[in-house]
C-alpha positions, 0 to 999 in steps of 0.5 A: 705098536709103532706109529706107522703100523697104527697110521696103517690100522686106522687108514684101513679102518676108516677106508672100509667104514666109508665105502661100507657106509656110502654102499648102505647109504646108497641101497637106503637112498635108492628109489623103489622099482616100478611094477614093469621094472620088477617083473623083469627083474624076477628070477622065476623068468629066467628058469627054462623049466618055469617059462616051458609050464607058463606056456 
C-alpha cells in the first residue's frame, strides 16, 4: 500500500468517526421535549384517517 492510499484510508476513517460521533453526542446531549412539544410532533395527527375518527 503506498503512503498516499494510507494518508486517504485513515483521513476517511477518521473524517466519518468524528461526524459519527458529534451526531451521537448531539442525540445524547439533547434536552427532552416537553409534553406540548410531543403532541405536535406525533405521526398519528398527521394521518387524515385518525383526524376523520377523532372528530
Amino acid at each position: 500500500m503506498t503512503s498516499g492510499a494510507l494518508f486517504m484510508m485513515l483521513f476517511w476513517q477518521i473524517g466519518v468517526t468524528v461526524v459519527a460521533g458529534y451526531f451521537f453526542y448531539r442525540v445524547l446531549t439533547s434536552k427532552p421535549k416537553t409534553d406540548e412539544e410531543a403532541d405536535e410532533d406525533s405521526y398519528s395527527d398527521n394521518d387524515s384517517d385518525h383526524k376523520q375518527n377523532r372528530t
